[in-house]
ROPABA-919322 format. One record per residue: residue in one letter; x, y, z of N, C-alpha, C, O, CB in turn. Coordinates in steps of 0.1 Angstrom, whole numbers, plus 5000, padded with zeros to 4 digits. Glycine has a CB too. Layout:
% ROPABA-919322
AXYZXYZXYZXYZXYZ ...
END
This chain:
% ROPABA-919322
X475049315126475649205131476949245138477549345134475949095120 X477449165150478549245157479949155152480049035151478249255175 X480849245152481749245142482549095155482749115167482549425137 X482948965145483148905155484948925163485848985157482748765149 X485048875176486248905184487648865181487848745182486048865195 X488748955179489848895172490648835179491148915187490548975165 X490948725181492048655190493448645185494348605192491748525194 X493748705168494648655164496048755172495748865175494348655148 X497448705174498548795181499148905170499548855159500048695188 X499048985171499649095159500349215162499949295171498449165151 X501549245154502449365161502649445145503049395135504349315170 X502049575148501949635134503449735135503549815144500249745132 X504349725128505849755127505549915117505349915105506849595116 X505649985122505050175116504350205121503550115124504450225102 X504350335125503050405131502550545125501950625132503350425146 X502850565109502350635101500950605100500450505105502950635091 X499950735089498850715095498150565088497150545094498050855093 X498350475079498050375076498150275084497050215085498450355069 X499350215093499250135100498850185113498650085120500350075100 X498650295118497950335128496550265122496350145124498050505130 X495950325117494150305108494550175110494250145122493650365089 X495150045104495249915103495149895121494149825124496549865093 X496049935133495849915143494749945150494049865157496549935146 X494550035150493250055155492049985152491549925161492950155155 X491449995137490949865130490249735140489149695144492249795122 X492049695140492049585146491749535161490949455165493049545143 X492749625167492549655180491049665185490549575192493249775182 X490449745182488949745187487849625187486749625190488349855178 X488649525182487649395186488949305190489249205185486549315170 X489549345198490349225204490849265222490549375227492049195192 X491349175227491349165243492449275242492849325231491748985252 X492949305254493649375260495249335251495449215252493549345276 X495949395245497449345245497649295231498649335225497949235256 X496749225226496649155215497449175203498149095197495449165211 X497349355200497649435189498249505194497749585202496949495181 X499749505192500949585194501349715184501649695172502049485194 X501349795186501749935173503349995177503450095184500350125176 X504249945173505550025173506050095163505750085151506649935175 X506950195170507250275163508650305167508950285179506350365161 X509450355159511350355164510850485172510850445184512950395147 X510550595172510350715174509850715185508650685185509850795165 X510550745200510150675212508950825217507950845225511950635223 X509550875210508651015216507051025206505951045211509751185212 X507351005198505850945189505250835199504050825202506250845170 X506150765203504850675214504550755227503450755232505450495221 X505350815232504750865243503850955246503350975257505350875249 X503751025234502651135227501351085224500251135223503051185213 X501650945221500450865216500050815230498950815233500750735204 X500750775238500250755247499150825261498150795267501150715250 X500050965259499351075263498251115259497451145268499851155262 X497751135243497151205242495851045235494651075234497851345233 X496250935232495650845229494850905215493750925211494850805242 X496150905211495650985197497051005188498051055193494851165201 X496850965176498551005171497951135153497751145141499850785164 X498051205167498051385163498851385150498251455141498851505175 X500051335147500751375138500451315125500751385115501851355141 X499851185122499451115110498051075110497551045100500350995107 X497651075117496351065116494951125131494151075138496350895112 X495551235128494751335136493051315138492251315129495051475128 X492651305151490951305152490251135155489051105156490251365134 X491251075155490950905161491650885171492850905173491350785151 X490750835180491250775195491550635197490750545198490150795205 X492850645199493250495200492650395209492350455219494550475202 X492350285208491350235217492350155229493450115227490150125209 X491650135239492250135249493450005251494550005256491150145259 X492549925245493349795239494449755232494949645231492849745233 X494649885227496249855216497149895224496849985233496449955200 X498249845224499949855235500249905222500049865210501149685245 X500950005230502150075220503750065226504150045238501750255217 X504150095217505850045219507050085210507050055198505849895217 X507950145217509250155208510450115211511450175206509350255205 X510349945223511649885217511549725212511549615218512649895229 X511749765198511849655190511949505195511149415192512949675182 X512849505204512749345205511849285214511249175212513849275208 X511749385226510949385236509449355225508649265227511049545246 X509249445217507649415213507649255202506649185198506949585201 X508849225199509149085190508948975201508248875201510849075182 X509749025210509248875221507948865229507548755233510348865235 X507048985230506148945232504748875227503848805232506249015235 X505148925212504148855197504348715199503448635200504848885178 X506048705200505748535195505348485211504948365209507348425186 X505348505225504948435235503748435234503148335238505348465248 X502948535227501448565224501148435213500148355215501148735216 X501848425204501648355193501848175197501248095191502848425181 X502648145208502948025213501847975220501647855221503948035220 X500948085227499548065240498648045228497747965230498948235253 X498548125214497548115206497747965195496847915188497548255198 X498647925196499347785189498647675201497947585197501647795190 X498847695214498447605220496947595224496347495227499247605230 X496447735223495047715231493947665219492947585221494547875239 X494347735206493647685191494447595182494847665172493347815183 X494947465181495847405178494547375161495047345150496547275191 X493647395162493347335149493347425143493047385131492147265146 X493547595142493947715134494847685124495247565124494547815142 X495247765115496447775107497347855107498547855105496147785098 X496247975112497748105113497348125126496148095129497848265103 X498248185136498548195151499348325153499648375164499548065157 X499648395142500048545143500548585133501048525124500948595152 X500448725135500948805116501448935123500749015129499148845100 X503048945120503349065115503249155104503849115094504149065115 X502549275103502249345101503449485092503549595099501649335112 X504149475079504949545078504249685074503549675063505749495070 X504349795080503249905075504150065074503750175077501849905089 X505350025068506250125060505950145044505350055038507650085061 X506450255038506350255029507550165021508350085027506050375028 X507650195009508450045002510050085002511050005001507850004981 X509950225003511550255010511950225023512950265028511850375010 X511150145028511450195044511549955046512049875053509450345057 X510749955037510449785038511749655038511949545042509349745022 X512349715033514249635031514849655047515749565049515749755016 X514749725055514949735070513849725076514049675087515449845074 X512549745073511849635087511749505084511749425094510249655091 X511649445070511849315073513349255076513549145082511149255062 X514149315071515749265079515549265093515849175101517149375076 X515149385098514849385115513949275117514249235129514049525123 X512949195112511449135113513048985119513448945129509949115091 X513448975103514248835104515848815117516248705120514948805085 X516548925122517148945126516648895144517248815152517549065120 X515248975146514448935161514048755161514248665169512549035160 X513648765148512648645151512948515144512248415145511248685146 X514148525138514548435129513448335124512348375124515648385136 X513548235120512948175106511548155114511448165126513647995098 X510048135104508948135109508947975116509447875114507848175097 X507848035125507047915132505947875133505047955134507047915141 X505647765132504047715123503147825127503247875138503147535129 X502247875120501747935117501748085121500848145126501147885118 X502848125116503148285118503548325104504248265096504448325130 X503148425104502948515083503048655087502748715098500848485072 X503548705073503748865074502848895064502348805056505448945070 X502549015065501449105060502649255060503049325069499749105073 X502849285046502749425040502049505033501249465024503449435034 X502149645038500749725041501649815024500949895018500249835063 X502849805020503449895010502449904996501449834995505049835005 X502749994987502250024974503150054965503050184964501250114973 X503750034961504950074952505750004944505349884941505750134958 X506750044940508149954930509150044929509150154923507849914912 X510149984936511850014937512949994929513549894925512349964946 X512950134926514350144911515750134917516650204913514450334900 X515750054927517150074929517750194937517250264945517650064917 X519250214933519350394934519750424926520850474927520150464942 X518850424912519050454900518250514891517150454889519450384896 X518650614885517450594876518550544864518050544853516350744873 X519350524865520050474854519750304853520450244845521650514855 X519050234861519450094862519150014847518350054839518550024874 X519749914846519849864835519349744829519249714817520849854833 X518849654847518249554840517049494854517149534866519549434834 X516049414849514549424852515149374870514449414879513149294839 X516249294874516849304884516849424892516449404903517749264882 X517349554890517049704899515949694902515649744913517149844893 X514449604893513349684898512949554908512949434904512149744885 X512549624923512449524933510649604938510149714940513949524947 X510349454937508649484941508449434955509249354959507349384931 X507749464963507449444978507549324980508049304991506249474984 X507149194972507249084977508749044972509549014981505949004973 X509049044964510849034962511549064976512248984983511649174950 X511149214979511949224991511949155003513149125006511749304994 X510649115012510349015018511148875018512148845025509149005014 X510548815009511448725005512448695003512848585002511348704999 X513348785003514648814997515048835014516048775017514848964984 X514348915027515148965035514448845046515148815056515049145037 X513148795043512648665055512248585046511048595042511448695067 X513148455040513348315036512348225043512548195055514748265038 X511248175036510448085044509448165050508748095057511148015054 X509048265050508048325062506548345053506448415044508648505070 X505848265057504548285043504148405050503948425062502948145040 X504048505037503948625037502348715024502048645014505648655033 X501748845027500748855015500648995020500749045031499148745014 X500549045007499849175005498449235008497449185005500049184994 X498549355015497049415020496649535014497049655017496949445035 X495849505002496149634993494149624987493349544988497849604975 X494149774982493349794979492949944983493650024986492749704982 X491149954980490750134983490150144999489350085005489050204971 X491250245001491250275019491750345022492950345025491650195028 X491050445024491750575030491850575045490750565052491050705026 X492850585050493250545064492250585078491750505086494650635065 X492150745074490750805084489550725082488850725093490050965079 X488950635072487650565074487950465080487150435088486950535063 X489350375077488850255080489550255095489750145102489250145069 X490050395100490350375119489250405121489250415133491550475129 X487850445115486850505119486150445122485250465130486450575113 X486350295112485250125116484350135103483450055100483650135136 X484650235094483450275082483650115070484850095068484150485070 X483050035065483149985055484149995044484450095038482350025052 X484749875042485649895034486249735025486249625030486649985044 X486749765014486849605008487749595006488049674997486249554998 X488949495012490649535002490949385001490449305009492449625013 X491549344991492349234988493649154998494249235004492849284976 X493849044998494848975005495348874992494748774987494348905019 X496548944989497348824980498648774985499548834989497748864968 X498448654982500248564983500248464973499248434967500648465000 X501048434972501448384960500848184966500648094959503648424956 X500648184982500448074986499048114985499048224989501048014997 X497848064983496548084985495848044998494848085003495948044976 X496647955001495847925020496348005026495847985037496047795031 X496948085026497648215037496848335035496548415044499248265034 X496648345024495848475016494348425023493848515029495848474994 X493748325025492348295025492948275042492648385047491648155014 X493448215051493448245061493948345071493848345083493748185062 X494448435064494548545069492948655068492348735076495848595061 X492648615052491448695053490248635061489248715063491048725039 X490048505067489148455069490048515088489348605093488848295061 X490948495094491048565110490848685111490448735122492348565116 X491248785096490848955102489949015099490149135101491649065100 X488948985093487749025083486849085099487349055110486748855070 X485849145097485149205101485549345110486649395108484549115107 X484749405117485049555121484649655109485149775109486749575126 X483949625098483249715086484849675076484949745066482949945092 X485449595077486149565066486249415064486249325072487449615066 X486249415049486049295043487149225035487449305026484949315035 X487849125033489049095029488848985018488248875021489949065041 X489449015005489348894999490448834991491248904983488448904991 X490348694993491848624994492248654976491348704969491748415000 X493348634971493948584958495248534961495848514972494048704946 X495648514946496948404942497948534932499148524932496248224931 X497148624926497448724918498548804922498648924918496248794916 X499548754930500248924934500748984931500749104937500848964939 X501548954920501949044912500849164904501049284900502548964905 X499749074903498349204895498249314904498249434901496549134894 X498049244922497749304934498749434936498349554936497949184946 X500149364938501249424935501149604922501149724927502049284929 X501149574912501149634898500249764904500749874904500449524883 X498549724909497749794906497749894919497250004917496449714903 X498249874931498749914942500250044940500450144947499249754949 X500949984928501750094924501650224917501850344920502550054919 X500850174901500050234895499350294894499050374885499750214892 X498350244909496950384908497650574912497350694909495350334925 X498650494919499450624925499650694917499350804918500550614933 X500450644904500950734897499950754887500450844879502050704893 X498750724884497550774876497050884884497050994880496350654874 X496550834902496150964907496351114907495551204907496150964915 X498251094905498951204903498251274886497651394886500751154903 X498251254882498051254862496351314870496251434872498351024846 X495351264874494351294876493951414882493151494877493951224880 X494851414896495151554902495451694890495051804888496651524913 X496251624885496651774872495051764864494051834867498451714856 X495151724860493751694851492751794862492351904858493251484850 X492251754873491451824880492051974885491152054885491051734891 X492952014889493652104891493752234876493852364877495052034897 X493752164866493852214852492452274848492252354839494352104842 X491352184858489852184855489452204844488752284840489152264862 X490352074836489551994823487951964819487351964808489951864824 X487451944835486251874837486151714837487151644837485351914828 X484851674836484651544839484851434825484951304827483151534845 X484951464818484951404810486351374805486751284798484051454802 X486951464808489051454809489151324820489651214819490251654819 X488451384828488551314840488851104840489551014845487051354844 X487651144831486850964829487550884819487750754821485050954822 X488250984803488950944798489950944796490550944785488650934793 X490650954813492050964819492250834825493050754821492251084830 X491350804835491250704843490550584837490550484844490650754855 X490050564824489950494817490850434805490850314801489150524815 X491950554798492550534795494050444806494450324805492350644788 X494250514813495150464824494950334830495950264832495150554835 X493750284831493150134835494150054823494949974824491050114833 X493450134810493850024803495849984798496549894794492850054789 X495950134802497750154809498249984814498849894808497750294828 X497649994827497749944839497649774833498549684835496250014851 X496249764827496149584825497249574812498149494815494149494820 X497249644799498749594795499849584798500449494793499149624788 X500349644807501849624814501549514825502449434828502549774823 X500849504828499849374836500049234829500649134833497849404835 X499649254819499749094812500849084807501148974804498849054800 X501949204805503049164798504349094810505449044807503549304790 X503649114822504649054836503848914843504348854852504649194850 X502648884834501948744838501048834849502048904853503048574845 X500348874854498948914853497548904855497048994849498848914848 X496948854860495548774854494348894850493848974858494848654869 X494148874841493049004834492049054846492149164851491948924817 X491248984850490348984860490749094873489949164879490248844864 X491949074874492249184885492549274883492849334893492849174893 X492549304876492349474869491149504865491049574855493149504856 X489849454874488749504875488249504889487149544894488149444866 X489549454897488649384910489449544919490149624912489249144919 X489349544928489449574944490849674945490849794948489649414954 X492049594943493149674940493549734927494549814926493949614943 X492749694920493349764911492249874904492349974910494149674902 X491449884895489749974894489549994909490250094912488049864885 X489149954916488849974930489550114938489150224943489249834937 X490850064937492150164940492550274934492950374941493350094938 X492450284923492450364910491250444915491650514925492250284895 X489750464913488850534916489250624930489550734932487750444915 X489050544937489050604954490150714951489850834951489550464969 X492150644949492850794949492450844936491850954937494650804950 X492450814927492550944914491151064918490851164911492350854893 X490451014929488951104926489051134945488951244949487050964916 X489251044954489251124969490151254969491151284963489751024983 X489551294978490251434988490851384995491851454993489451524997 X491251295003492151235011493251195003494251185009491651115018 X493251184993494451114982495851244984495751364982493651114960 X496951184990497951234987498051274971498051384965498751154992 X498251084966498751114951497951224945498551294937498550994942 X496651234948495951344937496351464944497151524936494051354934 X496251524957497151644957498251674951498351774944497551654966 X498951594952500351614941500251634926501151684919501251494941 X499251584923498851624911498151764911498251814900498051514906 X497551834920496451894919497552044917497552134908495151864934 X498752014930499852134933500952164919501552264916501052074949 X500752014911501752064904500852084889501752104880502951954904 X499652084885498952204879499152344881499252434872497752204881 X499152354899499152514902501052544895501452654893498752554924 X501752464894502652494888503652494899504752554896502352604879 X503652434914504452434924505452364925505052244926503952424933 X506952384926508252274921507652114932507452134944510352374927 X507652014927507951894934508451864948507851774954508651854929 X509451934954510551934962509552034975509351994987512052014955 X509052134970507852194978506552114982506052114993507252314970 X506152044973504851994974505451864983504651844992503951964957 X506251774984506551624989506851695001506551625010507851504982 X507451835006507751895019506551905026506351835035508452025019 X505451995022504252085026503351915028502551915037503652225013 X503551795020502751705022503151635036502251615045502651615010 X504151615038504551575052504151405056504251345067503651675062 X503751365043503351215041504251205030504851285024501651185037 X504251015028504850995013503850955005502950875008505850895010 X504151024995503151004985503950894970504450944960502751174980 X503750764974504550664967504350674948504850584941504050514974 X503750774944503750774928505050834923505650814912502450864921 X505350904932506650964931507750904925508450904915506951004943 X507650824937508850694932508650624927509450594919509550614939 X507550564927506850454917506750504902506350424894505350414923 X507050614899506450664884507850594875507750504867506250874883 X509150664878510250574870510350484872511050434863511250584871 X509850384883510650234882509750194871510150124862510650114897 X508350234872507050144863507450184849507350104840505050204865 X507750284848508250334833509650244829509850204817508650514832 X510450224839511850154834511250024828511449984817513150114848 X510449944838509849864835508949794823508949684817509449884842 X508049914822507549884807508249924795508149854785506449924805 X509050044796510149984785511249874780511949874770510650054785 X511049804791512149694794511349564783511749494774512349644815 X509949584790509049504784507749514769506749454765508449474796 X508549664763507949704752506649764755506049804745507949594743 X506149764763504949834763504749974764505750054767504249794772 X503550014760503450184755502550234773501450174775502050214735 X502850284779502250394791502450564787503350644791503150364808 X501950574782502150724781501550824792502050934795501550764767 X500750764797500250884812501350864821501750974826498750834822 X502050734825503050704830504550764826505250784836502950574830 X505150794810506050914811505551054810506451134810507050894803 X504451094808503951174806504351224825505051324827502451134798 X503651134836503751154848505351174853505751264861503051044855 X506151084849507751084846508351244842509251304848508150964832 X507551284831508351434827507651514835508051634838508251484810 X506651464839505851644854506551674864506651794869504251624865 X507351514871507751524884509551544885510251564895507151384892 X509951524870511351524871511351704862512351764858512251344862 X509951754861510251924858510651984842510652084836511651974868 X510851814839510751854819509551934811509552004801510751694809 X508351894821507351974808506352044826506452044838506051804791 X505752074818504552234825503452104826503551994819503852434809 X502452134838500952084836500252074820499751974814500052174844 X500452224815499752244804500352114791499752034785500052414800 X501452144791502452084779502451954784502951884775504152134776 X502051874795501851754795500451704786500551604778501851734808 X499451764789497751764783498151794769497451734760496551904790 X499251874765499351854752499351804747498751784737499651864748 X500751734755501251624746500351484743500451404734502551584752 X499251484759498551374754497851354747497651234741498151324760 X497151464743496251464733496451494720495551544713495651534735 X497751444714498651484703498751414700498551394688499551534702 X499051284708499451174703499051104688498351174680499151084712 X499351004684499050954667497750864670497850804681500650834657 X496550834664495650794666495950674663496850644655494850844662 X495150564670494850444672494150354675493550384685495250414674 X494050274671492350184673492450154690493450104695492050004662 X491350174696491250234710491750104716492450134725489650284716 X491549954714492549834723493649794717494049674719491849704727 X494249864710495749864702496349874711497249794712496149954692 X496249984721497250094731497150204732497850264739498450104729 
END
C-alpha cells in the first residue's frame, strides 16, 4: 500500500543523526519545502547540502530532494508558520496545521525550546511541538536535594513554551532504519490525548507506525531507563555472561523500570507497550545502540571520559543514570542495576565487582523487588 502524502508544515530543530532519520522519514512523502531540517552549524548545512547526505551523524542516507535545510533560525521559524497559515486555510476542518519538531538531546532541550518561544511566541490554533529527547535532568548537581532538580522533558517544554500543546516521540528506532523507510512502531504521548492521536493520525505511514497515549510520564520514565539498562547489558555482554545473564538482566531491569513507574503514577500497561519493553529490547540487545556500547567499552575496562569521546554521539544513560537514582531514592524504591550503573560510570567499582555485587544481593521473593 503506498504510504499516504504528508501535507502537514514541519521544521525539525537538530540535525544529529535522529532528527536527520525523523526528517528524512518525513520528507520523502511530502511536496517540495514542507520539511525544514535546521541546524545552528552553518557549515553542517552546507555539507549537507553538497553532498545530500549528512556524513557526520548519520552516514549512507541520501537526503531526499524535498527537505530544505537551513541554518538561520528565524528565517526557518517564519517560514513554518506562513506554511502553517496556507495549511490553516486550505484544510480548515484539520486539527493540527504544523508541528515543531524538538530533536536535541535533553541537555540541549531548555534552549531550543526558549529559542522555539522567543521566534514564535504563544501557539496558534493548531500548531504543537513534538520532542524527539530520552532522558531526566539532575540539574547541575549531583548534590540536588529535592524532586524539583529533577526536570523531565515535558517539564521543560512547558516551563519554556506556556500553552503550546506539545507530545513525546519515543520508542524502538534506531535512526539508520527508520531514514531508510524500514518498519517501525513508536509511541506519541501528551498529557492532552487529541494531540497525541492527531499528531499520530497526520504522520503515520512511510513504514512507521505511531500510537497515540495519555501516559507520559510512563512514555517519559521508559525512554530514560532503557538507556541506562542498555548500558548494564552492554557490560553483561562485553563480560560474555551469555544469554541467560542476558534475559535475567533485562527482565530483572523491566521490573526496575515499572516500580519506580508506579511509584511517580504510571500506568502498569506501558511498561509492556512500545516505549518502554519495546525500547528496552531493541537498545539493550542492537548493534546500533550507543547505550550498549558504552556498556560493552566499559567491561573492556576503558575510563568513561574515553568511551563518551571515541562515541562522538550522546549516549543519554550517562546522565540519565543519577537523576533516575536521585529519584527513586527520593521515592523509596529499590533499582539496583540503576546504582549498580551509577557506581560503573562515576568509576567506584570494575565491570567485574559490579556482577558481583548483583548477584550477592539478599534474596527475595521475585515481585517483592
Amino acid at each position: 500500500m503506498a504510504s499516504p502524502e504528508l501535507t502537514l508544515p514541519i521544521v525539525v530543530i537538530g540535525a544529529g543523526a535522529w532528527g536527520t532519520a525523523v526528517a528524512v522519514q518525513l520528507a520523502g512523502r511530502t511536496q517540495q519545502g514542507c520539511v525544514n531540517l535546521w541546524a545552528r552549524d552553518a557549515q553542517l548545512i552546507r555539507a549537507l547540502k553538497q553532498d545530500q547526505e549528512n556524513r557526520r551523524y548519520l552516514p549512507g542516507i541520501r537526503l531526499p530532494q524535498q527537505l530544505g535545510l537551513a541554518s538561520d533560525l528565524a528565517q526557518v521559524y517564519d517560514l513554518w508558520r506562513k506554511q502553517v497559515q496556507a495549511h490553516r486555510q486550505s484544510q480548515p476542518q484539520q486539527s493540527l496545521h504544523g508541528v515543531v519538531i524538538l530533536a536535541t538531546p535533553v541537555s540541549g532541550l531548555e534552549e531550543a525550546a526558549t529559542s522555539l518561544m522567543q521566534h514564535l511566541g504563544p501557539a496558534q490554533p493548531g500548531e504543537a511541538i513534538i520532542w524527539l529527547a530520552k532522558g531526566l535532568a539532575l540539574g547541575d548537581a549531583a548534590q540536588a536535594q529535592s524532586t524539583a532538580d529533577l526536570k523531565w522533558p515535558h517539564e521543560i517544554v512547558q516551563r519554556c513554551c506556556p500553552g503550546w500543546p506539545a507530545a513525546a516521540l519515543s520508542g524502538p528506532s534506531f535512526a539508520q532504519e527508520v531514514a531508510r523507510g524500514l518498519p517501525a512502531a513508536l509511541s506519541v504521548a501528551s498529557q492532552q490525548l487529541q494531540w497525541a492521536r492527531a499528531i499520530a493520525q497526520s504522520c503515520h505511514g512511510g513504514g512507521l507506525r505511531l500510537y497515540p497515549t495519555d501516559d507520559l510520564i510512563g512514555v517519559e520514565l521508559g525512554g530514560a531507563m532503557k538507556n541506562v539498562l542498555a548500558i548494564a547489558a552492554g557490560v553483561c555482554d562485553g563480560l560474555a555472561l551469555g544469554a541467560n545473564a542476558r534475559a535475567a538482566l533485562l527482565t530483572r531491569g523491566l521490573a526496575e523500570m515499572s516500580r519506580l513507574g508506579h511509584s511517580i503514577g504510571a500506568r502498569p500497561q506501558t511498561f509492556m507497550g512500545l516505549a518502554c519493553l519495546g525500547d528496552l529490547l531493541l537498545t539493550a540487545t542492537g548493534d546500533l545502540s550507543r547505550n550498549r556500547r558504552v556498556g560493552l567499552a566499559l567491561a573492556r575496562g576503558e575510563p568513561l571520559a574515553d568511551i563518551v569521546r571515541q562515541l562522538g554521539h550522546v549516549a543519554e544513560g550517562v546522565s540519565s543514570a543519577p537523576a533516575l537514582l536521585a529519584l527513586a531514592e527520593r521515592a523509596g524504591v529499590d533499582v539496583p542495576i540503576t546504582a549498580t550503573v551509577c557506581k560503573l560510570i562515576a568509576g567506584q567499582w570494575s565491570a567485574k565487582q559490579a556482577i558481583v555485587a548483583l548477584m550477592d544481593r539478599n534474596m527475595r521473593d521475585e515481585f517483592e523487588g
